[in-house]
C-alpha positions in Angstrom: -8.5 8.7 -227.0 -9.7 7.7 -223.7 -11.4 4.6 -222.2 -14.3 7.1 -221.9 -14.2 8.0 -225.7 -13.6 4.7 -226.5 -16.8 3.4 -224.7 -19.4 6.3 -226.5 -17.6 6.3 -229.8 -19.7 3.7 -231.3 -23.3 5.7 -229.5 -22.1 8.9 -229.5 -25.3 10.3 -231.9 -27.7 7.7 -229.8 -26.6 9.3 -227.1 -26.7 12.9 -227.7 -30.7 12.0 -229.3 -31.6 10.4 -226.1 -31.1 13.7 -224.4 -34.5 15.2 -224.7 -36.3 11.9 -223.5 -36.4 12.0 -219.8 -37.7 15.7 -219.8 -40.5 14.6 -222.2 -41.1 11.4 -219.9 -40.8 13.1 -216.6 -43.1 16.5 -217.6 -45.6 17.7 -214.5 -48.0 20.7 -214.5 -47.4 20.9 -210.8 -44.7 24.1 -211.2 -42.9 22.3 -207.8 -42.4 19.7 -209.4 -41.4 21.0 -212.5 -38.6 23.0 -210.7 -37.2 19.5 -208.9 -37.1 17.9 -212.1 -35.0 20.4 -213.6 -33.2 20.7 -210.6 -32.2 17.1 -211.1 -31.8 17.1 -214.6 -28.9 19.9 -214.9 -26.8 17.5 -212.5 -27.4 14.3 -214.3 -24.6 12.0 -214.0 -22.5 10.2 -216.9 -25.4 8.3 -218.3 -23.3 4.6 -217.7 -26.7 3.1 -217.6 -28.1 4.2 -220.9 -24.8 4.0 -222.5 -24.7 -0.3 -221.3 -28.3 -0.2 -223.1 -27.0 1.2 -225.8 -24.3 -1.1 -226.6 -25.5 -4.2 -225.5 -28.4 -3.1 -228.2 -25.6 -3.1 -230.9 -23.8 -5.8 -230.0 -26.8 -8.0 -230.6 -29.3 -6.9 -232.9 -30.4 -3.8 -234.6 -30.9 -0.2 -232.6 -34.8 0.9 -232.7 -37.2 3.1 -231.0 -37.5 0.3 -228.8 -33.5 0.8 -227.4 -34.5 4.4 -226.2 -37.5 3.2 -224.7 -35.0 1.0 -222.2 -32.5 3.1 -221.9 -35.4 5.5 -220.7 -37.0 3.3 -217.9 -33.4 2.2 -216.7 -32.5 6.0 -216.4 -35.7 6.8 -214.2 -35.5 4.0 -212.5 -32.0 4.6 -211.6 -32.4 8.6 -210.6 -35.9 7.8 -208.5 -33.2 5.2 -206.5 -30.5 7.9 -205.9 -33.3 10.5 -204.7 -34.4 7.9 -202.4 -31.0 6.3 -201.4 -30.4 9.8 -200.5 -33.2 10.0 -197.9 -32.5 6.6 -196.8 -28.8 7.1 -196.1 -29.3 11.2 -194.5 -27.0 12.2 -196.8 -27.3 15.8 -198.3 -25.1 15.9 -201.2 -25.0 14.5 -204.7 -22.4 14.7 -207.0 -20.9 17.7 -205.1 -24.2 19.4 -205.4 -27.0 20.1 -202.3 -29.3 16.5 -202.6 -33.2 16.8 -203.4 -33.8 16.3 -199.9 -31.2 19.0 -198.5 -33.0 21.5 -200.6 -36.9 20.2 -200.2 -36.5 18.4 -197.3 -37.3 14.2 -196.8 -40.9 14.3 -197.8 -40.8 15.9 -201.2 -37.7 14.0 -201.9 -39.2 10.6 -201.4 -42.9 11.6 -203.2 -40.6 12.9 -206.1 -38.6 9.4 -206.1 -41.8 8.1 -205.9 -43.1 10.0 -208.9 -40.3 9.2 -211.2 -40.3 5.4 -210.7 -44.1 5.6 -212.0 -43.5 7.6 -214.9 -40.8 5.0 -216.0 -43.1 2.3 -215.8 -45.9 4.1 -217.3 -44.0 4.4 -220.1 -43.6 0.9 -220.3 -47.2 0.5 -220.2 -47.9 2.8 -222.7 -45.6 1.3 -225.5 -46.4 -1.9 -224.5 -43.1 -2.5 -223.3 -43.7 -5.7 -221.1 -41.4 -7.6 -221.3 -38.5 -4.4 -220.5 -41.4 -3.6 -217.4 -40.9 -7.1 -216.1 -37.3 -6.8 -216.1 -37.4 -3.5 -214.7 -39.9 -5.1 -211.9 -37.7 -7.4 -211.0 -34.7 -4.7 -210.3 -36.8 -2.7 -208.0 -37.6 -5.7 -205.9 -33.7 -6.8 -205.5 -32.8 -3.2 -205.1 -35.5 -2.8 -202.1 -34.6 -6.4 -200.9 -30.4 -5.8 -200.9 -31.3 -2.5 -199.2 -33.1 -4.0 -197.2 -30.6 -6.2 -196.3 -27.7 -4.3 -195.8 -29.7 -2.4 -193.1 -30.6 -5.4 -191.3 -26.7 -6.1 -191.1 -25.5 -2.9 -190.3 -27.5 -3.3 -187.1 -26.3 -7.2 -186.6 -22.8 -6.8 -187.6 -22.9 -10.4 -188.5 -22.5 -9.9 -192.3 -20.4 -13.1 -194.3 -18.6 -12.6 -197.6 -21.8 -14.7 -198.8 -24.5 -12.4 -197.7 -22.2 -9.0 -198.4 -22.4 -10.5 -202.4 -25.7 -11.5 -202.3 -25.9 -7.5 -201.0 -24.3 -6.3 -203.7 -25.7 -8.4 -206.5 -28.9 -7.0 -205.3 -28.6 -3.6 -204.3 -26.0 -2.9 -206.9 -25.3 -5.3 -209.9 -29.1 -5.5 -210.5 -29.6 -2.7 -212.4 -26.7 -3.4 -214.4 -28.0 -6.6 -215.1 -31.2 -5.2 -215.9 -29.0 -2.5 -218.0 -27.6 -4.7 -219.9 -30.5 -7.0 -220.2 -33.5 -4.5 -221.5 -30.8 -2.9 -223.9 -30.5 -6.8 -225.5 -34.4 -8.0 -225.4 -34.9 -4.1 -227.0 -33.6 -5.7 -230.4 -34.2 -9.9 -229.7 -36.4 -12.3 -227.9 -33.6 -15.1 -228.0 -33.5 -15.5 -223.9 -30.1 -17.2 -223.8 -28.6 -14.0 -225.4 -30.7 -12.0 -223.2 -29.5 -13.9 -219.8 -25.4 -14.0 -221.3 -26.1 -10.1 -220.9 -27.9 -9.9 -218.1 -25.2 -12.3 -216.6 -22.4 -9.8 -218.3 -23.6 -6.8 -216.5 -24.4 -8.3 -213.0 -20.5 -9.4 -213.1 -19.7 -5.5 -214.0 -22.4 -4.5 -210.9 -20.5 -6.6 -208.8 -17.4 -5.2 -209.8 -18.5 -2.2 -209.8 -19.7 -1.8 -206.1 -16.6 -3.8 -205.0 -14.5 -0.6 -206.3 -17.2 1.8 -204.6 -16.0 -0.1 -201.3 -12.4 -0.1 -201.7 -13.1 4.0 -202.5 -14.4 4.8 -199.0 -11.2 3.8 -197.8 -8.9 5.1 -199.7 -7.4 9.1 -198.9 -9.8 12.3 -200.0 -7.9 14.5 -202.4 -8.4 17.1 -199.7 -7.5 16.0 -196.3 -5.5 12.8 -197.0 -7.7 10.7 -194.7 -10.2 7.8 -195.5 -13.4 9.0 -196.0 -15.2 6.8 -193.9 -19.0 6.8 -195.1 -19.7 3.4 -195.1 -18.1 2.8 -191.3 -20.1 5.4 -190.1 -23.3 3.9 -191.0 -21.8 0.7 -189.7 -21.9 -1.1 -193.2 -19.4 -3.4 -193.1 -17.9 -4.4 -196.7 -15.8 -7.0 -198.5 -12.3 -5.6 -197.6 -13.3 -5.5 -193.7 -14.5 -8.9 -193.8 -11.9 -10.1 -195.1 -9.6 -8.6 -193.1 -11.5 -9.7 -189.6 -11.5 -13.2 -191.4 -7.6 -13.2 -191.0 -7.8 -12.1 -187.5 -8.0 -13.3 -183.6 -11.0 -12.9 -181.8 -9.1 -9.9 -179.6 -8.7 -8.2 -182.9 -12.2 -9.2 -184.1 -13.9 -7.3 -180.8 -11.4 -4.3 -181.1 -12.3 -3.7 -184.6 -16.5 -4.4 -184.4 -16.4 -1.9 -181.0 -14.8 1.0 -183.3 -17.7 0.1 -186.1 -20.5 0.1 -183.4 -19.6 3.5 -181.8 -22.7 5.3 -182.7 -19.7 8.7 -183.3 -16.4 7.8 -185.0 -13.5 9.8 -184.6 -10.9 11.0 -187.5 -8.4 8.4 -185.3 -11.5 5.5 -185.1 -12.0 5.9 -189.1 -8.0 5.7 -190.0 -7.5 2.3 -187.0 -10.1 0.2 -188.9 -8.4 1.6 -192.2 -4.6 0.1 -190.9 -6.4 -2.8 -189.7 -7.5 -3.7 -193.0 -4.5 -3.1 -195.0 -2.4 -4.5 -192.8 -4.4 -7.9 -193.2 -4.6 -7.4 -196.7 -8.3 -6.4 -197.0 -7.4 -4.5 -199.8 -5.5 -6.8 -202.2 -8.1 -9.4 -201.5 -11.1 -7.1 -202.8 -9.0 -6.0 -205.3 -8.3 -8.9 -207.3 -12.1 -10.1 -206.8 -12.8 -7.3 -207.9 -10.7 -8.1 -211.2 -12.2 -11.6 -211.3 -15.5 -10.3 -211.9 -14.4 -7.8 -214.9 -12.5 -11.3 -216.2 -15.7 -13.2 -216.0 -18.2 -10.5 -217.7 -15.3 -10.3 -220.2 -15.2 -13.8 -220.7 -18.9 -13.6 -221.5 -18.3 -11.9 -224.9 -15.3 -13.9 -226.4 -18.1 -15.5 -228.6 -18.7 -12.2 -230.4 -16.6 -10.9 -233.6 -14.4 -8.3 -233.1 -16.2 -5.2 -233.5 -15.9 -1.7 -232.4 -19.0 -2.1 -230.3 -17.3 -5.4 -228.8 -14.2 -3.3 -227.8 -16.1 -0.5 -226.4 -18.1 -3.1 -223.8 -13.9 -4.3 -222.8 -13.6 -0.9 -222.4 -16.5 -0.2 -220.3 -15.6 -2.6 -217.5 -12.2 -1.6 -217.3 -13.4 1.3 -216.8 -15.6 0.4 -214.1 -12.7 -0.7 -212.4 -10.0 1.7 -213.1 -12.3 4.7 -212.5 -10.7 6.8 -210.1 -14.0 8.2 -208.4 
């Protein structure tokens, strides 16, 4: 069985009934629309978000109607972010399909984002979900302000390790935190379980992300080069600072003149890749990356053994083992 099984084994029937509830939540009579939504829906991604609801549900309480209701919100929430992140970063493909706004263009994509964030919190409203809506508030805002952020930085090129986590944390590990938290407060009101889970999945965000960066540097399966993506929009992430952070200032303002070139080359992208490794960029945000799956870990050795215990071990590993 693998880590994959292993993490739905104990949701597997949640899962599969949760299918029909973002189509219910998201209907229009707008035909446009309608077509978008289906569009988006036949290249839905592996549900990680619902399935963290899911469990931490389980791990602390008793599943309800409730538990769908958050793994709902946190699944609009999070496809409204990709359809805009898309716009945001000009990039035209999704999951090896043509993006929203590749096929509709930037102003449809960002109304439809638009419209799908308010039918998640709508459905708050309307089950009197408050206290999952003000979670769920508070994600949007870090989202928008690590965003936000990382633009601001990108154009600067003055980004610490500090800022880069507080980044992350924001843009990233929120809305595992948020995941993780909504999925607990579905099934108890006892805040310091529901902040040991928020804290749980903002360590697997973190992790999460870190892996993301260390991915755009390593070789595509089909040309055997770095991808690049993030040094072409001039985002510089942890393995980068790390490596300038063990460098001379010659190597500093070789380095920062390749990642300001408004064009990089196939040659520019694979320097700055060298560059890191040789200065161990990559170790480095490997094993924080493994410190953060320890500490979320750590954050459930209070809990019994349980299937549902195991499956959340296995879902961070997995986080961090994943190969894309």
């Amino acid at each position: 069985m693998s880590s994959k099984d292993q993490i739905i084994a104990p949701i597997r029937e949640e899962l599969k009934d949760f299918e029909p509830y973002f189509q219910k939540a998201t209907k229009s009579d707008l035909p446009l629309l309608s077509n978008i939504i289906n569009y988006i829906l036949r290249r839905k991604g592996k549900q990680m978000r619902p399935m963290l609801v899911f469990l931490t549900a389980k791990l602390n309480g008793v599943f309800n109607e409730r538990t769908y209701h958050a793994a709902l919100t946190i699944e609009l929430l999070h496809t409204a972010t990709l359809v805009h992140d898309d716009v945001v970063d000009d990039s035209y493909q999704r999951r090896g399909f043509f993006s929203v706004n590749a096929v509709w263009k930037n102003k449809i994509a960002v109304l439809v984002g638009d419209f799908i964030l308010a039918k998640g919190l709508l459905w708050s409203i309307d089950h009197k979900d408050y206290d999952i809506l003000g979670h769920i508030s508070t994600a949007v805002k870090d989202m928008s302000e690590g965003e936000i952020l990382q633009i601001e930085k990108a154009r600067k090129l003055d980004i610490t390790e500090e800022v880069y986590f507080e980044i992350i944390r924001k843009k990233t590990a929120s809305l595992l935190a948020t995941s993780a938290a909504v999925g607990t407060c579905s099934v108890t009101t006892d805040v310091e379980i529901i902040e040991r889970m928020r804290l749980f999945g903002e360590y697997a965000g973190m992790a999460f992300q870190i892996k993301d960066d260390l991915f755009d540097y390593q070789k595509s399966n089909l040309v055997g080069k770095p991808t690049g993506n993030d040094l072409h929009e001039k985002k510089i992430t942890l393995p980068l600072i790390h490596a300038l952070s063990q460098s001379d200032s010659k190597d500093k303002s070789r380095i920062l003149k390749i990642v300001r070139k408004r064009t990089k080359s196939t040659a520019d992208i694979r320097e700055v890749s060298d560059f890191v490794e040789l200065k161990g960029g990559f170790k480095y945000a490997e094993v924080v990356m493994l410190e953060y799956v320890q500490k979320s870990i750590d954050l459930l050795s209070s809990y019994p053994d349980s299937e549902v215990k195991s499956a959340l071990i296995n879902y961070v590993n997995y986080i961090s083992s994943r190969v894309s």
